[in-house]
N, C-alpha and C positions, 0 to 999 in steps of 0.2 A: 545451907545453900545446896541445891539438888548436885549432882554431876553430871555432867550431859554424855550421853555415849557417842560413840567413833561417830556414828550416822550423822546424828546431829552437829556435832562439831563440824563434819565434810560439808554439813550444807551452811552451818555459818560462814565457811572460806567459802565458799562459792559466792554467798552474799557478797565479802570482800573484795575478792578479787575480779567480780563483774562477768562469772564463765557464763555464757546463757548454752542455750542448747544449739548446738550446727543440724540446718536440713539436709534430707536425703539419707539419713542413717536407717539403716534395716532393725527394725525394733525385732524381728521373727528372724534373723539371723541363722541362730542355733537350733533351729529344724529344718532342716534338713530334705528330713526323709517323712512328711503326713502320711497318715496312713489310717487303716481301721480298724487296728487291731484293739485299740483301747475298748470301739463301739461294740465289736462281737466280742470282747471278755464278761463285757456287762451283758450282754443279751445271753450270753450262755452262763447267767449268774456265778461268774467268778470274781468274787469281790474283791480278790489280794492278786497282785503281778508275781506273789510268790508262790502262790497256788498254782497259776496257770508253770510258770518253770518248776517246779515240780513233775507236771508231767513231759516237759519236754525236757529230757536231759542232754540233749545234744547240743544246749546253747546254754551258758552260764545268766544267772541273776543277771547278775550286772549288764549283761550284751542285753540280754531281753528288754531289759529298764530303758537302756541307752533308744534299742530298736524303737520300742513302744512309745516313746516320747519324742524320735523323731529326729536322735542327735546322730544316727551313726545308718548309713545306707544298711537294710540287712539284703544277706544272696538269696539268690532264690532258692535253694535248698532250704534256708532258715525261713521262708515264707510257709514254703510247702510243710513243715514240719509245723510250725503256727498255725496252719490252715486247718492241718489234720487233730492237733488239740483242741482245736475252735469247734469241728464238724463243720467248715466254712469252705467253699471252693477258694484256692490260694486267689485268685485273678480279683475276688472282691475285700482282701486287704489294701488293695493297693488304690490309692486316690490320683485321680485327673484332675492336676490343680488347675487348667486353662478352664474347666466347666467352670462357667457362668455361677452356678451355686455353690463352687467352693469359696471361702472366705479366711484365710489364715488367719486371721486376727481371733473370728469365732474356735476354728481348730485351735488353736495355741494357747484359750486359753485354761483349756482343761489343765495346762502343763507350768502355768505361768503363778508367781504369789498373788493373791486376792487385789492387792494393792497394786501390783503391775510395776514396770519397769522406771525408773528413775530417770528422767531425761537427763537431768543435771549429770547424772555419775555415768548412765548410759552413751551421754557426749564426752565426757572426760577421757574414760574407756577407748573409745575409737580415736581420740585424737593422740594417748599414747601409744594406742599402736602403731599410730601411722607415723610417731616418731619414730618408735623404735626401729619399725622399717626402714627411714630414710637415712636414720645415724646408722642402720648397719650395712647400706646401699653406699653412704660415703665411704665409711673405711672397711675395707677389704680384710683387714686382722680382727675385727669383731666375726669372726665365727662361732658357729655353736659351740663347738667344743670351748673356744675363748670364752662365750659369754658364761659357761659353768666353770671352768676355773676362779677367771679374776673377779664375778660377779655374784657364782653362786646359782642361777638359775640355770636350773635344769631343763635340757629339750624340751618336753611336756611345757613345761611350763611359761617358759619361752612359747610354744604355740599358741598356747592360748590367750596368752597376753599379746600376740600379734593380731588376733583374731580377735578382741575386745570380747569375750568368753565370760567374762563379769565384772562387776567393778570395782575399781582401783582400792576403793577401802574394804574390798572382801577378801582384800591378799593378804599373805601374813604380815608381820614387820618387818621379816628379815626381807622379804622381795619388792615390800616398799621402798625399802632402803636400799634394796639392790637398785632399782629403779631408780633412783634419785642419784643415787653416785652414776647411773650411767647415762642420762640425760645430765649431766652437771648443775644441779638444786640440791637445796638441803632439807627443803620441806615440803609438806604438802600444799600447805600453800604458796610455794616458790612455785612447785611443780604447777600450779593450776597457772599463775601469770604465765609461766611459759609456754605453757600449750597455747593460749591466747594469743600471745606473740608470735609463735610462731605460726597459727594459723594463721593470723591477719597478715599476716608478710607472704604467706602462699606457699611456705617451704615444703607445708605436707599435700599440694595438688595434688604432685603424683602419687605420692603410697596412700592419702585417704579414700580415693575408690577402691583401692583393694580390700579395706579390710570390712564396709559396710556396705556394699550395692546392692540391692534387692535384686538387681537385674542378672547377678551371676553368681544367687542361690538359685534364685529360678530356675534359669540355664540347666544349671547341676542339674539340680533335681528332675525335672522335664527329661534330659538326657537319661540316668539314670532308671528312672522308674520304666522310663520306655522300653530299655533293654532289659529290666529284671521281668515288664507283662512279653516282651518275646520269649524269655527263655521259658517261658510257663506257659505258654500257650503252641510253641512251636512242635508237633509232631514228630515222632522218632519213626514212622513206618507201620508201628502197630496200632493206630488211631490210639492211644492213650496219650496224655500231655508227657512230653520229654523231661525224665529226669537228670539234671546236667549232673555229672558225676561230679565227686568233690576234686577241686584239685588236690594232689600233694603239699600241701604247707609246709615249707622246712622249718621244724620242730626249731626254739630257741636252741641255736648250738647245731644245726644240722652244717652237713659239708656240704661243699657245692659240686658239680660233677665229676666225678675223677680224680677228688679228694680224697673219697674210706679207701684203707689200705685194705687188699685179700682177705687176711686175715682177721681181719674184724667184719667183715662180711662175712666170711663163711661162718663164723661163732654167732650172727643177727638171725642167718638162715638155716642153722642147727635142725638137726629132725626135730618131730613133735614128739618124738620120745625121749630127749632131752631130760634129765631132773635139774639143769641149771641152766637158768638160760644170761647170757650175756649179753652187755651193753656197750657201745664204743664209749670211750672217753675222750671229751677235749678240755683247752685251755690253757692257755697262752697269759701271760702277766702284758697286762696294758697299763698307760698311766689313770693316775686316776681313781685306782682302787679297779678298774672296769679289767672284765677275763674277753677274751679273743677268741672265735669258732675255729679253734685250731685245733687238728686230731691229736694225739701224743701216740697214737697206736695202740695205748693201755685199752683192759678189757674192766669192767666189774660187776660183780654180779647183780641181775635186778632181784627187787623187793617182790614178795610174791602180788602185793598190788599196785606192783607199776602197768604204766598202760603198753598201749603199742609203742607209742613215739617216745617213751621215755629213755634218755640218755645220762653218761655220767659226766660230773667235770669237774677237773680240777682247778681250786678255789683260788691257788696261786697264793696270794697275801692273805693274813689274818684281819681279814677288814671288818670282820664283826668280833673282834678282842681275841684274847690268849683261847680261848676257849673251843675255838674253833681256827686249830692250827694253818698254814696254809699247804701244806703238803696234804691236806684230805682232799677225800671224793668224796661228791654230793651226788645222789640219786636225783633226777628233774625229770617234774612230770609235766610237760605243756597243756596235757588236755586236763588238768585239775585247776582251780584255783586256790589260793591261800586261803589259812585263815589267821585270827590271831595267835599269837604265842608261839606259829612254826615260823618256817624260811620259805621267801621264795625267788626268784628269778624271772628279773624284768633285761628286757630287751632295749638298749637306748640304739644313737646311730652310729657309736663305734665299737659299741661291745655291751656286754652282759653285763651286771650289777648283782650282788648276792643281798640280801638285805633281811632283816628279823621284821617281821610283822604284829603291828598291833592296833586297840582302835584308840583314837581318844573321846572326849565327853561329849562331841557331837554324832558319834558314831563312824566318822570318817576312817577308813584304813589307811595307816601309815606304815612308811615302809623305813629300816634304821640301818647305818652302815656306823661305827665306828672311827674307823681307818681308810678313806677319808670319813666326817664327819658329814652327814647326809641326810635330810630329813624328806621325805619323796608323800607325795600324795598316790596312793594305788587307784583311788576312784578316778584319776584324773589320765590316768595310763591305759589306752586299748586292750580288754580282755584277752586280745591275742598276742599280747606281749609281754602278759603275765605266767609264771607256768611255778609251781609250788614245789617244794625239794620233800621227797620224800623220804631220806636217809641220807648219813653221813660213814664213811669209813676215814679211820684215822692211822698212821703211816707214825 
């Protein structure tokens, strides 16, 4: 007798338990940002999105991926720098999806599997999100930081499951089951009659226009693309198009104003005849295993290829085993990314996370803690909230 895989078995409980699919869901959801850069990589015969970052080093693989297919707004600095790999004036990456001749469906599905999206699991999807919204709208103690303690899901991941981001039997087990203890079901076909139920009772009116309305991706994006063709077309004086300087990012772990002590400012702004140059150091112990953007006033020396914004911190607990004491300082470089077999530092919404990196046999990057035990998707975390350790000093 054959065994049938996860797929197949979700769509026999579907049979079962009678889900059909609900109207008005945004199938093009998770684009965002249309655009043309995909069209001018191929007209400038670049066949790999690895090719084309390659020559743009100012934007990580992954943000270019993210950009290029439409899931993540890029700034217009990142256009202009795409524009200028392309040989493309920046103003014609950018699409006017109110023209008559755009078609999202056609756009999307350069980006989409052959077979196309699943209504069945597509509906499923958005009707958990929109519990989970309204079970976290009821009680005011489900917060984020709650729902990764007593549940296990982490922020990220929490988003994107509020956000029907994919579906339900594309999560792992343990968030299945996180899921299921926190809707009160014990299985996945529990879980589908009650989506059911609960729809047909009306409990999710209000949070199910939030998570699927076409009408305020559109919005977004209309809004957005509008201000990225201003900033690119607005004049600075000299009839050239305006280049908007980058803001200031505060690097993973920067202070906020009035936070660096003297003294680690004057060692940041050291002559350029310096042979050492130093780094402020912060952190603070939070619960959680998570470090705190606290200064300690400590200095330490950077690595000769740290970047600019590279800073130190103290790791506080041994959350990645004996091995790595918690009295050290780790070297963090924001404008790098990880790769396998090193450390890097992710950015959640109460504090920093230290984590060992590896891939597993889909090629996905996962990120490991020990103490707490922690298993994190990095492709599922914003590039700018990744930043790679480049050294450790031990105490």
């Amino acid at each position: 007798m054959t065994q049938k895989n996860g797929r197949s078995r979700s769509k026999d409980i579907r049979v079962k338990t009678g889900l059909r699919p609900i109207s008005g869901i945004d199938m093009f959801r998770t684009f965002l940002f249309p655009n043309n850069i995909r069209e001018y990589r191929k007209k400038k015969n670049i066949g790999s999105l690895l090719q084309l970052s390659q020559v743009i080093p100012t934007i990580t693989y992954i943000r270019l991926s993210k950009i290029e297919r439409g899931e993540i707004f890029a700034r217009a600095d990142e256009i202009r720098d795409i524009a200028a790999a392309l040989d493309v004036a920046p103003e014609r990456l950018l699409i006017d999806i109110d023209d008559p001749a755009f078609d999202i469906a056609v756009w999307a599905a350069d980006f989409q599997a052959p077979g196309g999206m699943d209504p069945l699991a597509d509906s499923l999807a958005v009707l958990v999100a929109a519990a989970v919204r309204a079970r976290r709208a009821a009680n005011a103690s489900l917060t984020i930081a709650a729902l990764e303690l007593d549940y296990g899901i982490a922020p990220v991941i929490l988003s994107r499951i509020e956000n029907a981001y994919k579906p339900i039997d594309r999560w792992s087990a343990d968030i299945r089951q996180a899921l299921y203890g926190l809707l009160g079901v014990a299985s996945a076909e529990e879980l589908e009659q009650h989506m059911i139920a609960v729809h047909a009772q009306g409990d999710l009116d209000t949070t199910l226009p939030l998570v699927a309305n076409p009408e305020t991706r559109i919005a977004k994006t209309r809004r957005k693309v509008l201000a990225l063709r201003h900033e690119l077309i607005v004049p600075d004086g000299s009839g050239k198009p305006r280049r908007k300087a980058r803001a200031a990012q505060p690097a993973l772990g920067t202070l906020s104003s009035g936070e660096t002590p003297a003294p680690v400012l004057d060692a940041i702004h050291a002559s350029d005849n310096a042979t050492v140059r130093l780094l402020p150091v912060f952190g603070a112990p939070l619960n959680d295993g998570l470090i705190a953007r606290i200064a300690t006033g400590e200095q330490v020396e950077a690595p000769r290829n740290a970047g600019l914004r590279a800073y130190g911190l103290r790791i506080c607990r041994p959350t990645l085993g004996a091995g790595l004491p918690g009295r050290s300082i780790i070297v963090v470089d924001p404008d790098r990314f990880p790769s396998a077999g090193g450390l890097a530092v992710i950015r959640e919404e109460e504090g920093l996370r230290l984590l060992s990196i590896t891939f597993d046999r889909q090629g996905r990057m996962l990120g490991y803690s020990e103490h707490p035990d922690r298993e994190i998707a990095i492709d599922d975390i914003a590039p700018e909230h990744v930043a790679t350790v480049l050294s450790a000093q031990f105490e």
